[in-house]
ROROFI-528301 format. One record per residue (C-alpha): residue number from 1; residue in one letter; x, y, z. Coordinates in steps of 0.05 Angstrom, whole numbers, plus 32768, in hexadecimal, padded with zeros to 4 digits. Example, Ala and Ser with C-alpha at 12.3 -4.5 7.8 and 13.67 -1.06 7.14 Angstrom:
2
{num->1	residuo->A	u->80F6	v->7FA6	w->809C}
{num->2	residuo->S	u->8111	v->7FEB	w->808F}
//
This chain:
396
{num->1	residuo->X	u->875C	v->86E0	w->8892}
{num->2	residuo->X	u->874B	v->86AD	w->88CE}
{num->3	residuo->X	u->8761	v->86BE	w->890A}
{num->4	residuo->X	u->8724	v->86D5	w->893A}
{num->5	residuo->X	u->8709	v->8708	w->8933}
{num->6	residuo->X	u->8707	v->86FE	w->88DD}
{num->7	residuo->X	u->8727	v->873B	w->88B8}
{num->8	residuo->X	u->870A	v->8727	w->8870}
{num->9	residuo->X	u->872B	v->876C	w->8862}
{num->10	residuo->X	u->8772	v->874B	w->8852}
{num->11	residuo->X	u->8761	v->871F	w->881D}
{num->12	residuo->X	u->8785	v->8751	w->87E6}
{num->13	residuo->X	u->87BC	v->8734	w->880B}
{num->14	residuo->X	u->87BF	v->86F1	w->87DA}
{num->15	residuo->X	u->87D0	v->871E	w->87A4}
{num->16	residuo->X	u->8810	v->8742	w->87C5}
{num->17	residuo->X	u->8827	v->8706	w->87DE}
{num->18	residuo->X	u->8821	v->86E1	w->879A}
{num->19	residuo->X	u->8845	v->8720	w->8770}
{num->20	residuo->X	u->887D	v->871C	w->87AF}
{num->21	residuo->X	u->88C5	v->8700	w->87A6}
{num->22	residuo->X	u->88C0	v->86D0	w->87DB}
{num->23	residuo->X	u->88FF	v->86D7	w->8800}
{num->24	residuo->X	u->88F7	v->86B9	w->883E}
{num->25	residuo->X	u->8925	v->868B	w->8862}
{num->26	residuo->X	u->8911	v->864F	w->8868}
{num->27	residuo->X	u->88E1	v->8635	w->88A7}
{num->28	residuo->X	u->8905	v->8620	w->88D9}
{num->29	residuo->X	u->88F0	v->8601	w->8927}
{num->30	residuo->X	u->890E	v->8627	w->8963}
{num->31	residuo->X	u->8949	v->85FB	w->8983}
{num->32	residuo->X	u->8924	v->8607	w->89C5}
{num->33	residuo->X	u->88D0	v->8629	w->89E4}
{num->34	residuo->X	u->8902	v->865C	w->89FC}
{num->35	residuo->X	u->892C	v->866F	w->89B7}
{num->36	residuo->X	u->8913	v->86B2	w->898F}
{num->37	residuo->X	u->88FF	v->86A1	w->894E}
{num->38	residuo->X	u->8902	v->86E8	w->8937}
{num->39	residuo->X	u->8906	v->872C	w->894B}
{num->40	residuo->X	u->88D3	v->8752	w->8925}
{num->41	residuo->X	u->88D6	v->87A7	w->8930}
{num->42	residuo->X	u->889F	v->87C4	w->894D}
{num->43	residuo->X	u->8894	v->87F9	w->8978}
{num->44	residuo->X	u->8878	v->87EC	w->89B7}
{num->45	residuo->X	u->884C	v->8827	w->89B6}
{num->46	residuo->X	u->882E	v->8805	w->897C}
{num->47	residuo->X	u->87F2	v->87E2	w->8991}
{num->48	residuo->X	u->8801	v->87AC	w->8954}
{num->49	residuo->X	u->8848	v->87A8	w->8972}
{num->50	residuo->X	u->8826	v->879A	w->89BC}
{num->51	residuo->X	u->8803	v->8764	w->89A0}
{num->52	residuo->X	u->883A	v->8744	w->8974}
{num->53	residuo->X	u->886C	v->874B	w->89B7}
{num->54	residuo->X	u->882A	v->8729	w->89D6}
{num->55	residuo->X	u->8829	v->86F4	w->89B1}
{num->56	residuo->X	u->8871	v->86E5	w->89A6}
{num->57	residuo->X	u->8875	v->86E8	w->89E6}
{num->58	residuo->X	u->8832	v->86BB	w->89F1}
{num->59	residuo->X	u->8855	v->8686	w->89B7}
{num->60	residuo->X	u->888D	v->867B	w->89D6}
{num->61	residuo->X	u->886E	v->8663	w->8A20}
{num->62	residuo->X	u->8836	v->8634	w->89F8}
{num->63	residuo->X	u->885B	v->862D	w->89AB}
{num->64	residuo->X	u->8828	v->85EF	w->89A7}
{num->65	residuo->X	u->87EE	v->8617	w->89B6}
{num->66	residuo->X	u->87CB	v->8619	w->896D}
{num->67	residuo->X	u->87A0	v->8658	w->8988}
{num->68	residuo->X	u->87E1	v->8685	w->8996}
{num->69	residuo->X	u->880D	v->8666	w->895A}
{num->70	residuo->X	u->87D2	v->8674	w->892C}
{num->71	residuo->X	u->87C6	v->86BB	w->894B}
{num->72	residuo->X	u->8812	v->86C7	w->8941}
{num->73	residuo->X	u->8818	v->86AA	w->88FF}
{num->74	residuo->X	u->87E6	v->86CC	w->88EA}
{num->75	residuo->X	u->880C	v->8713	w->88FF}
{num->76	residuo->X	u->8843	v->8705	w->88DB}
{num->77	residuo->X	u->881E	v->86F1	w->889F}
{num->78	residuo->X	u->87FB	v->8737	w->8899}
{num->79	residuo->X	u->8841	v->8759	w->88AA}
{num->80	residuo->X	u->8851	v->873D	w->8866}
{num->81	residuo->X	u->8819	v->8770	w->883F}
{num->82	residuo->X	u->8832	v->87AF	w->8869}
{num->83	residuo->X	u->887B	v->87A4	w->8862}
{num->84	residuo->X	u->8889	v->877C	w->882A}
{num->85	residuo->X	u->88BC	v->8750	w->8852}
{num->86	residuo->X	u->88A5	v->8704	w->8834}
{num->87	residuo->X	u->88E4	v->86F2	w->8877}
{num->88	residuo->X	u->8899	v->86F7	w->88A2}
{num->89	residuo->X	u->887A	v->86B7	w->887B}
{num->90	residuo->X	u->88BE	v->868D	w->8890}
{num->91	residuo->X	u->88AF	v->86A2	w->88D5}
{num->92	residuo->X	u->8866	v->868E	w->88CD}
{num->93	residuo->X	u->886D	v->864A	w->88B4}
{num->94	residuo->X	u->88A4	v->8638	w->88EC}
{num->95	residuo->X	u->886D	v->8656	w->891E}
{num->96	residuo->X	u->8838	v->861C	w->88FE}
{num->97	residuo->X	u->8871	v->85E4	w->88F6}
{num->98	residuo->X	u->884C	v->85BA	w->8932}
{num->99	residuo->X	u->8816	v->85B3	w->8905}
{num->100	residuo->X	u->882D	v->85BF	w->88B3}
{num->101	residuo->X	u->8836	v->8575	w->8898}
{num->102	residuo->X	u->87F9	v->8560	w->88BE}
{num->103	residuo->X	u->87C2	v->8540	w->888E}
{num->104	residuo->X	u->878D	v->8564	w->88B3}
{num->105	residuo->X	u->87A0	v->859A	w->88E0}
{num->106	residuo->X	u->8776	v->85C3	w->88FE}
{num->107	residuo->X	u->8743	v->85EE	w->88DA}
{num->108	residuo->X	u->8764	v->862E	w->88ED}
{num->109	residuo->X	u->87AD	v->8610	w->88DC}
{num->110	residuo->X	u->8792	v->85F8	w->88A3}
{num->111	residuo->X	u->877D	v->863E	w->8880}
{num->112	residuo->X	u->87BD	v->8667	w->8898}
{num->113	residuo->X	u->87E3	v->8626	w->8874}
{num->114	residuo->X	u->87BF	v->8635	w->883B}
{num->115	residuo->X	u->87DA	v->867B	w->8836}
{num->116	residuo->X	u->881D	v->8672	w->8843}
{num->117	residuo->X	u->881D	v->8640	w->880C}
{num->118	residuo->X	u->87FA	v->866B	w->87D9}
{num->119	residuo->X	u->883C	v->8695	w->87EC}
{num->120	residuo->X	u->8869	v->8665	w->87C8}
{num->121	residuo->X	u->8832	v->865E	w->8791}
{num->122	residuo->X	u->8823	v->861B	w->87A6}
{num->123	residuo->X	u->87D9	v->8628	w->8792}
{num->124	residuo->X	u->87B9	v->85E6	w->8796}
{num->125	residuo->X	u->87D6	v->85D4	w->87D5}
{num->126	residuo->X	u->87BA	v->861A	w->87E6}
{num->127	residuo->X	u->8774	v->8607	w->87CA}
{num->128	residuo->X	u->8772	v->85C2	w->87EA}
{num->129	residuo->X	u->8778	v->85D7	w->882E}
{num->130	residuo->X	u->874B	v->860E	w->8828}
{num->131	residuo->X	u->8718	v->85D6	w->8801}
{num->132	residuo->X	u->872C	v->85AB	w->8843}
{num->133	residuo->X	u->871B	v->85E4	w->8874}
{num->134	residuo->X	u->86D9	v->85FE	w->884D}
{num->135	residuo->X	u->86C0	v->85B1	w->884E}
{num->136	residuo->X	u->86CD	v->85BA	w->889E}
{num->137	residuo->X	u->86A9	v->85FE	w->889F}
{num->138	residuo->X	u->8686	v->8615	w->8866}
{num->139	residuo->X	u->867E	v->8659	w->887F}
{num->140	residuo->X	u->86C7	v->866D	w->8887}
{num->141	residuo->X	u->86C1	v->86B0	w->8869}
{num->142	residuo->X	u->8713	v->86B5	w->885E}
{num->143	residuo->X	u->8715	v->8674	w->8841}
{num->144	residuo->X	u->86E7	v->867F	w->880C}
{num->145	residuo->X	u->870C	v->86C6	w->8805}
{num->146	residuo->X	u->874B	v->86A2	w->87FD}
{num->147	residuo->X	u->8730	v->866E	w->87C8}
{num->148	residuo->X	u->871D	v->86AC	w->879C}
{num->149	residuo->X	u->8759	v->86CE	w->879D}
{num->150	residuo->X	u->8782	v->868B	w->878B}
{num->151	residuo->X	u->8753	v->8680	w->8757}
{num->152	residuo->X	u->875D	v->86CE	w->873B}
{num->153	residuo->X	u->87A1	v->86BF	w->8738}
{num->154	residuo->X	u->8799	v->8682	w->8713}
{num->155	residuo->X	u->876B	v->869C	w->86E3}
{num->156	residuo->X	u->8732	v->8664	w->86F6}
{num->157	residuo->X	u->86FE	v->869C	w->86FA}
{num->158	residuo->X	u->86BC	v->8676	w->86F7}
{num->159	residuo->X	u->86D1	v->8655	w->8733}
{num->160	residuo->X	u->86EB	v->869B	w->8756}
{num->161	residuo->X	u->86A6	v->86B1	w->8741}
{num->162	residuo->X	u->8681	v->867B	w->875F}
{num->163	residuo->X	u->86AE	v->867F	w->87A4}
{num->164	residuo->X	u->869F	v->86D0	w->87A3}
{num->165	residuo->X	u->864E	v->86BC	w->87A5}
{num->166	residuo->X	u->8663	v->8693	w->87E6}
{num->167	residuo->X	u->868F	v->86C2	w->8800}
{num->168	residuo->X	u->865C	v->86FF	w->87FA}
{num->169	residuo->X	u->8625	v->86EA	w->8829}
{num->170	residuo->X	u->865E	v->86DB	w->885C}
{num->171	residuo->X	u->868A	v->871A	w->8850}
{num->172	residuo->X	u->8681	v->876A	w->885F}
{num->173	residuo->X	u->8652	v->878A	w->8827}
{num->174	residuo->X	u->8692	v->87B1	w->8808}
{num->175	residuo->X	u->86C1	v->8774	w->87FE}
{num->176	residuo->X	u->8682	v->8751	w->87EF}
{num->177	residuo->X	u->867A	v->8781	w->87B7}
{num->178	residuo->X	u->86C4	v->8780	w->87AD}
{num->179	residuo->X	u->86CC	v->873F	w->879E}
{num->180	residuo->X	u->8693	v->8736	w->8766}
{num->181	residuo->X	u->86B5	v->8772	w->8743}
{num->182	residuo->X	u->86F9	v->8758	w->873A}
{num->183	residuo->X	u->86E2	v->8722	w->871E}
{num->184	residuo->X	u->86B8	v->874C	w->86F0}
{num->185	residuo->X	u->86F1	v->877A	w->86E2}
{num->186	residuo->X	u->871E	v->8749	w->86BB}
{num->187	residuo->X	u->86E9	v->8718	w->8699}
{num->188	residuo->X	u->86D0	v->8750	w->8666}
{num->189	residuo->X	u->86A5	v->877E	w->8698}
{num->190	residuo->X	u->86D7	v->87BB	w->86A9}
{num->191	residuo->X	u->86A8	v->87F2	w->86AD}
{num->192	residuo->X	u->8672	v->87D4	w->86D1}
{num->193	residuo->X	u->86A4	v->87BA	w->870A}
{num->194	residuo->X	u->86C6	v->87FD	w->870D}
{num->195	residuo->X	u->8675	v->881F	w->8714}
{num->196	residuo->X	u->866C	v->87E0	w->8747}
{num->197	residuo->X	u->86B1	v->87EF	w->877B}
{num->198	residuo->X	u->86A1	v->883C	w->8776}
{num->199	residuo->X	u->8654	v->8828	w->8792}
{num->200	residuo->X	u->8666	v->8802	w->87C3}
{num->201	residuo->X	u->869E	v->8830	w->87E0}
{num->202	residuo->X	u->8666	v->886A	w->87E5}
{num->203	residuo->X	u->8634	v->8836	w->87FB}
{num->204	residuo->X	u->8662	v->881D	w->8835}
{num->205	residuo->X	u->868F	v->8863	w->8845}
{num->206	residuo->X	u->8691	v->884F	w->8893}
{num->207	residuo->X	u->86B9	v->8801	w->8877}
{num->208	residuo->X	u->86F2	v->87FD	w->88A0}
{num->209	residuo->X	u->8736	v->881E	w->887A}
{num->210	residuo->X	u->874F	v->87DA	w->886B}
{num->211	residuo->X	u->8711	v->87C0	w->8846}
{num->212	residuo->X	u->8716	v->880A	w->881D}
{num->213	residuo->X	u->875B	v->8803	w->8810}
{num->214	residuo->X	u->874A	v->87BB	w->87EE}
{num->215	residuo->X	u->8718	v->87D4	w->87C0}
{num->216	residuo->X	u->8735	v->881A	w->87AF}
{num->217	residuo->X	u->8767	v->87F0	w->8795}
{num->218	residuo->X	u->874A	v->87C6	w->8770}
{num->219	residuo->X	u->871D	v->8801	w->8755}
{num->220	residuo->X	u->8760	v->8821	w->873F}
{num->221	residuo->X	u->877F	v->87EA	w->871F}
{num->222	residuo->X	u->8734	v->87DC	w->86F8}
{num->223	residuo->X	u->873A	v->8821	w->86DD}
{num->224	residuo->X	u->8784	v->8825	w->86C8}
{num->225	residuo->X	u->8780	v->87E7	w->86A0}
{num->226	residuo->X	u->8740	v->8810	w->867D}
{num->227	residuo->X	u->876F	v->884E	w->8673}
{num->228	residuo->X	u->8741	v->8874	w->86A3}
{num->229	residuo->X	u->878B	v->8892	w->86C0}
{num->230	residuo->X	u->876D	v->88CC	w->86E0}
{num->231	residuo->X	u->8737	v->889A	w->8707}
{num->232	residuo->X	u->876C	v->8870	w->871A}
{num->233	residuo->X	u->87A1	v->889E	w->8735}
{num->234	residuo->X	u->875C	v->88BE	w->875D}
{num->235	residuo->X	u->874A	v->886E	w->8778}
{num->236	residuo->X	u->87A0	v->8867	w->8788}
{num->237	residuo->X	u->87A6	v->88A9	w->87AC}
{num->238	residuo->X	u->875E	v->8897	w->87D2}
{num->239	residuo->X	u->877F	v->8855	w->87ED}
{num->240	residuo->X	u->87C5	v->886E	w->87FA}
{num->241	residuo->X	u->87A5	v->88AA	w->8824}
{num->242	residuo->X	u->8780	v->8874	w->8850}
{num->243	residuo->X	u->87CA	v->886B	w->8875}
{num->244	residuo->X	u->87CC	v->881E	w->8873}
{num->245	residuo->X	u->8808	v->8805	w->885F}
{num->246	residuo->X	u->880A	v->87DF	w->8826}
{num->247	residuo->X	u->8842	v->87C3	w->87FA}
{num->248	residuo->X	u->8805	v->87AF	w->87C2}
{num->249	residuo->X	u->87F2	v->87F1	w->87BB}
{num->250	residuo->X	u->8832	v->8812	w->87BD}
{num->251	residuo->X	u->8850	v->87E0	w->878B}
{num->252	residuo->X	u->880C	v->87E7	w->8750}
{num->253	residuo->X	u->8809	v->8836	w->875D}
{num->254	residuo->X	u->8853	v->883A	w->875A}
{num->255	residuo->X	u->8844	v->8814	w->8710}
{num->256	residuo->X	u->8811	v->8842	w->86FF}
{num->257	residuo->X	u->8846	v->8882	w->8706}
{num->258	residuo->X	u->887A	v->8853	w->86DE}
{num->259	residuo->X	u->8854	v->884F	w->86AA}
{num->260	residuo->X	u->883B	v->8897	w->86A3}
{num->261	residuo->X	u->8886	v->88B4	w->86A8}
{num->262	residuo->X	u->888D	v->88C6	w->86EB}
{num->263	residuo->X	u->88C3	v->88A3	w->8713}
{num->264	residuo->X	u->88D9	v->88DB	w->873E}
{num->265	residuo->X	u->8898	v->88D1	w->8766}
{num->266	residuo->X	u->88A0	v->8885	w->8765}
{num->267	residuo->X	u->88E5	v->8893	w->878F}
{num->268	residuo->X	u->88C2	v->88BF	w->87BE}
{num->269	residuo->X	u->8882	v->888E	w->87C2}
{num->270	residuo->X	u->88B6	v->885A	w->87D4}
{num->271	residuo->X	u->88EE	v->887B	w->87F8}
{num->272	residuo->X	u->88EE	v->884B	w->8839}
{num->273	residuo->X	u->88D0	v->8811	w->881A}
{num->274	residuo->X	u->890E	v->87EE	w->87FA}
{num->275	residuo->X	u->8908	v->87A6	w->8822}
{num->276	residuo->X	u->88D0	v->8790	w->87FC}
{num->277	residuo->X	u->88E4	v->8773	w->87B8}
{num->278	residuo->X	u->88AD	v->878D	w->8794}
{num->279	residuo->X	u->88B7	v->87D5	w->87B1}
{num->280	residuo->X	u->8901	v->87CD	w->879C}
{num->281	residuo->X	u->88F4	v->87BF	w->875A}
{num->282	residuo->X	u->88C9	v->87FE	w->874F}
{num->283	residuo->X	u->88F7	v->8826	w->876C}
{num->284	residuo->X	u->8930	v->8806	w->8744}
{num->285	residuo->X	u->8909	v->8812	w->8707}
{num->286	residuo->X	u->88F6	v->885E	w->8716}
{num->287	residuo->X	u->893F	v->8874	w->8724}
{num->288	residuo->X	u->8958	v->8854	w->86E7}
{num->289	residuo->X	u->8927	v->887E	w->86C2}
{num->290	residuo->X	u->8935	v->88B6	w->86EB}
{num->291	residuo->X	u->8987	v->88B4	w->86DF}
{num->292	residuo->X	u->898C	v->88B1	w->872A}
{num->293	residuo->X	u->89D0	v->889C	w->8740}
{num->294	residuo->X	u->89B3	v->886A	w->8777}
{num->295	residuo->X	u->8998	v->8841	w->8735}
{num->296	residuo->X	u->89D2	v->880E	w->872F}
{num->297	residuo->X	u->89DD	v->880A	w->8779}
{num->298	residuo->X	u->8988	v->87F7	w->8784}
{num->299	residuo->X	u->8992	v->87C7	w->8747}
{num->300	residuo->X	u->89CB	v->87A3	w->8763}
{num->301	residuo->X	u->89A6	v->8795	w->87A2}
{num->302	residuo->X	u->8971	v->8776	w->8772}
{num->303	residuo->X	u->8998	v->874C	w->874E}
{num->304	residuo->X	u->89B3	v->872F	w->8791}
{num->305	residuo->X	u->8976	v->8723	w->87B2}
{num->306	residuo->X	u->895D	v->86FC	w->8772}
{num->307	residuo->X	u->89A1	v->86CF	w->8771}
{num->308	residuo->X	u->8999	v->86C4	w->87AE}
{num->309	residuo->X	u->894D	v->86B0	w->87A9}
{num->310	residuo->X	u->8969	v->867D	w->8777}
{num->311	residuo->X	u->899B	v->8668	w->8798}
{num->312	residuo->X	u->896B	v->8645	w->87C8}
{num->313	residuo->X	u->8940	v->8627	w->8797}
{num->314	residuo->X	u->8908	v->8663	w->8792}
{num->315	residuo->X	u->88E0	v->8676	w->8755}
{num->316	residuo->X	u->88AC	v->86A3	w->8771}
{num->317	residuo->X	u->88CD	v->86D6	w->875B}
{num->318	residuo->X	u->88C7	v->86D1	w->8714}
{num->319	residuo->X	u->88A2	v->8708	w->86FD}
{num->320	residuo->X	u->88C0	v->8739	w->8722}
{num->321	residuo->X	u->8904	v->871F	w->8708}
{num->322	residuo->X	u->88E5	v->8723	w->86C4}
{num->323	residuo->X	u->88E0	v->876D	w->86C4}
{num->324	residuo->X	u->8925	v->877F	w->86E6}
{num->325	residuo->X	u->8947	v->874A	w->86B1}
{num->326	residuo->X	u->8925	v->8771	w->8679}
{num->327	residuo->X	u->892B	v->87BC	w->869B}
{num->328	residuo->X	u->8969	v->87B9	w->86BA}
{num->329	residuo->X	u->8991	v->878C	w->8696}
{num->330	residuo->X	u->897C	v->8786	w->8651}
{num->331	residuo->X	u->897A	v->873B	w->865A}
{num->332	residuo->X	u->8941	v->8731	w->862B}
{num->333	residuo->X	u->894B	v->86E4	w->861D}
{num->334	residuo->X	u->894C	v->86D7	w->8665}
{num->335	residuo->X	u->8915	v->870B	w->867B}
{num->336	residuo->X	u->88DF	v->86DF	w->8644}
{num->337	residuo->X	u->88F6	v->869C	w->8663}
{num->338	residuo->X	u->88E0	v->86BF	w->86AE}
{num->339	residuo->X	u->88A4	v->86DA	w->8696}
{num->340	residuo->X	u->8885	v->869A	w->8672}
{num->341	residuo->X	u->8895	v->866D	w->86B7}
{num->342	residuo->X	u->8877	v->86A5	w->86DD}
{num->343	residuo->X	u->883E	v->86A5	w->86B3}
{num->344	residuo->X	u->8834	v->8658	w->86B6}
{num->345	residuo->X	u->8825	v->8661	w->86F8}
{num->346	residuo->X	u->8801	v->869F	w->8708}
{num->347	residuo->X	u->87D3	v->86CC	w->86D7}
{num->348	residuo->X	u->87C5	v->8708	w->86F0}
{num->349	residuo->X	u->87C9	v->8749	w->86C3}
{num->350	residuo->X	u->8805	v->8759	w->86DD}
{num->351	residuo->X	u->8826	v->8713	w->86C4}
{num->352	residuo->X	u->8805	v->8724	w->8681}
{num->353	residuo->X	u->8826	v->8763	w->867A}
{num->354	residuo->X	u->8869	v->8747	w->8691}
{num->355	residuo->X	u->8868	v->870D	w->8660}
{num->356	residuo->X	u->884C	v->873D	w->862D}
{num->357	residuo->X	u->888B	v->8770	w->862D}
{num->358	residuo->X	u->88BD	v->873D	w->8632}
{num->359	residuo->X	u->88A4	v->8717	w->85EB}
{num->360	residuo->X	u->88A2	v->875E	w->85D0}
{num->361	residuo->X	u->88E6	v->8767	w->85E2}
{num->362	residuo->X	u->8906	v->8721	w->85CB}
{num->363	residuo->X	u->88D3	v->8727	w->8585}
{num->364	residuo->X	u->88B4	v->86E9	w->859D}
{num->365	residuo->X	u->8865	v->86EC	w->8593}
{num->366	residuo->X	u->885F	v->86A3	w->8592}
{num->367	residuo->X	u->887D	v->86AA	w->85DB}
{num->368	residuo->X	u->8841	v->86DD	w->85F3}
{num->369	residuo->X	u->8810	v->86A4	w->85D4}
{num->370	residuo->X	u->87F4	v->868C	w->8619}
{num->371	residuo->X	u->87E0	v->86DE	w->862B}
{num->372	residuo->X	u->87BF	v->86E9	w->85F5}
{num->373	residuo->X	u->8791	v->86A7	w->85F1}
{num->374	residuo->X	u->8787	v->86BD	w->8639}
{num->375	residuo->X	u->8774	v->8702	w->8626}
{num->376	residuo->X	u->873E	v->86E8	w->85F8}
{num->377	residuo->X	u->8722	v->86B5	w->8625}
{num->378	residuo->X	u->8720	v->86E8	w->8660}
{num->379	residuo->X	u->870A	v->871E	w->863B}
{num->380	residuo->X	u->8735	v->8758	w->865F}
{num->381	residuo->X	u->8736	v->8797	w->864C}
{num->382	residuo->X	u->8776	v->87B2	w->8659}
{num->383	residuo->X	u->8789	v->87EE	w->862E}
{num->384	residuo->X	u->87D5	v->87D6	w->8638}
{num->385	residuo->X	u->87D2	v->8791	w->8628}
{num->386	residuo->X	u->87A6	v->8794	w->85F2}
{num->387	residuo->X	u->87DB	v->87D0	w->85CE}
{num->388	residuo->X	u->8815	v->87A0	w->85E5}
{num->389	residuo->X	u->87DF	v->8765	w->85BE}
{num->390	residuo->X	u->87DE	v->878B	w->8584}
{num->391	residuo->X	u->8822	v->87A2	w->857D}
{num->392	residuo->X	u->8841	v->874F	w->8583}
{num->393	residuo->X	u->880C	v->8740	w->854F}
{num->394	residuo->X	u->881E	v->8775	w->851F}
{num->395	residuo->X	u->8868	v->8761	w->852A}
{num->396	residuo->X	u->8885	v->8791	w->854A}
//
């Protein structure tokens, strides 16, 4: 992300913020330079919580000072991937509201716009101001970092290919290396992307923890769709003991003990982590297949904070609605119709899978149509989605 110095190390963060519920209130402008706009926790001992009080404290003397409200938005942006609480892009976009409906705003404005749109899934908004900005200064490394993760999650992966070769000469070797391999990893070229991440973590063993934590990730998530469990549990349990918090992580290694019949360590794994959505969910899900007696009370609070996403207009939820619907409540019909909109929008594995169980569950392989012509044109080899493939063909 852009705000001096560059941390290129946050880029995974597209992908946690796309998979979110976005449940933010609205932006709104302070009534006055001297009003609070929020009260974020932090401990003062903290030396991120210094400079957030800093800054807040910096905003609210100059709010039209682009430098500050960009070094502030910017804060509560990232707060987003280590809490999981989407309330931090609402605060973000009110800090930039002296410059969000301009035509051109700054360059610096104009990338963090581009991520808090890619938030609400407005991707081509996202993509034409970072098109805008990269026209500006063709060597933004974060831009072009941004413009490949969009384009992962749209499944236009020439073009995320072509933005990696960009990105690398401009980028730290690792997510250099990173960023070739997840391309690689979902267009037909598992093995050699998994090889590629596990080189370039021994190649670069002094990369900060947050550029690590990106591609032991990605490493992890490479090898589970391969069935390689034991590799990926290793690559999850690598990242996890790196002690940056991380809702992404948390959420796809929480997935990865769901589906090998272990929700009693998902609760633990996710104890204190209830306010993100996504965390929710998993936990949710693991006490319902643990018969714990919190498991109506944690999928109550669910199915409020999903009406009341609707209730003001938001569908960025979807897939993560999807799985509750079809988990939780048996609401098959429902679940498939979530799952297809979802999937119109964002393609990711994960959507796949989603969409995948849900026309399993209503009998509807016509409805899993879209996956599976994307499955063939990507070329993914994902020992889930491929059984899931073979069971809606064979009818089952």
């Amino acid at each position: 992300m852009l705000t001096p110095p560059l941390t290129l190390a946050s880029v995974y963060l597209v992908i946690i913020l796309s998979g979110l519920s976005a449940t933010h209130a609205a932006p709104r402008t302070p009534g006055s330079d001297a009003e609070v706009l929020a009260t974020v926790p932090a401990r003062l001992s903290d030396p991120r919580g210094r400079e957030m009080a800093a800054l807040r404290a910096a905003w609210r003397a100059q709010p039209k000072d682009e430098r500050v409200a960009v070094a502030l938005a910017q804060h509560y942006f990232e707060q987003v991937a280590a809490e999981g609480d989407p309330r931090y892009i609402g605060y973000a976009q009110a800090v930039l509201q002296p410059w969000w409906t301009l035509a051109q705003p700054p360059v610096a404005v104009r990338v963090l716009r581009a991520k808090l749109k890619q938030f609400d899934h407005q991707f081509d908004a996202a993509l034409a101001d970072l098109d805008a900005a990269l026209a500006a200064q063709p060597t933004l490394a974060d831009a072009w970092a941004w413009r490949v993760a969009i384009l992962m999650v749209s499944a236009r992966y020439d073009e995320a290919r072509a933005s990696c070769e960009r990105l690398v000469p401009l980028a730290p070797p690792l997510l250099g290396a990173g960023c070739r391999a997840q391309v690689a990893a979902v267009t037909g070229s598992a093995a050699s992307a998994a090889a590629a991440l596990r080189a370039a973590l021994q190649d670069h063993s002094a990369a900060p923890a947050e550029e690590k934590l990106w591609v032991l990730t990605r490493l992890a998530e490479t090898e589970e769709r391969r069935g390689a469990h034991a590799a990926a549990e290793a690559a999850f349990r690598d990242a996890l003991a790196l002690g940056v918090p991380d809702v992404y992580l948390q959420a796809a290694y929480a997935d990865f003990l769901l589906d090998r019949g272990r929700p009693s360590e998902v609760m633990a794994l996710l104890q204190d982590a209830a306010r993100a959505d996504v965390l929710l969910l998993r936990l949710a899900l693991s006490a319902r297949l643990a018969g714990d007696a919190r498991a109506p009370r944690l999928a109550d609070e669910l199915a409020a904070r999903f009406a009341a996403a609707r209730q003001r207009g938001d569908s960025t939820h979807e897939k993560e609605e999807s799985r509750f619907l079809l988990a939780l409540r048996g609401d098959t019909a429902r679940a498939l119709v979530l799952a297809q909109q979802n999937w119109a929008v964002q393609r990711e594995p994960a959507d796949a899978r989603v969409l995948l169980e849900a026309a399993l569950a209503a009998r509807d392989p016509a409805a899993a149509a879209p996956v599976l012509a994307w499955m063939a044109a990507s070329r993914i080899e994902s020992v889930t989605l491929h059984a899931m493939a073979a069971r809606l063909k064979a009818g089952s």
